[in-house]
C-alpha positions, 0 to 999 in steps of 0.5 A: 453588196459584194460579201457576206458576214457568217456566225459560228452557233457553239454546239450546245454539248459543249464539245468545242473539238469539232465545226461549228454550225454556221449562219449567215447574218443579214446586212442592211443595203449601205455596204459603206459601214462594213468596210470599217470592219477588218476582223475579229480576234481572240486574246489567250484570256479569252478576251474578244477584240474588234479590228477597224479602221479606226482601231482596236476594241474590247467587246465587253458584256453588257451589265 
């Protein structure tokens, strides 16, 4: 594998002004599929967007 995927833990406060704790997140072995994923990104409406090779995706709550 020759990187890692880390996630920011939101403070339970809820002070957003400061560093989030952070962890690493466990990938599988087949490091293939993490090439699809280039990165995240924020809307101003706080939309959540997922960027890959084969496009741009709206991550949306489940429900």
């Amino acid at each position: 594998m020759s990187g890692q995927l880390f996630v920011g833990i939101p403070p339970e406060d809820g002070v957003t002004d400061r560093l989030w704790p952070m962890r690493t997140v466990a990938l599988s072995d087949d490091s293939t599929q993490l090439e699809q994923l280039l990165g995240f990104g924020r809307a101003p409406d706080g939309e959540l967007y997922v960027i890959g090779d084969s496009g741009v995706y709206l991550l949306a709550q489940a429900g």
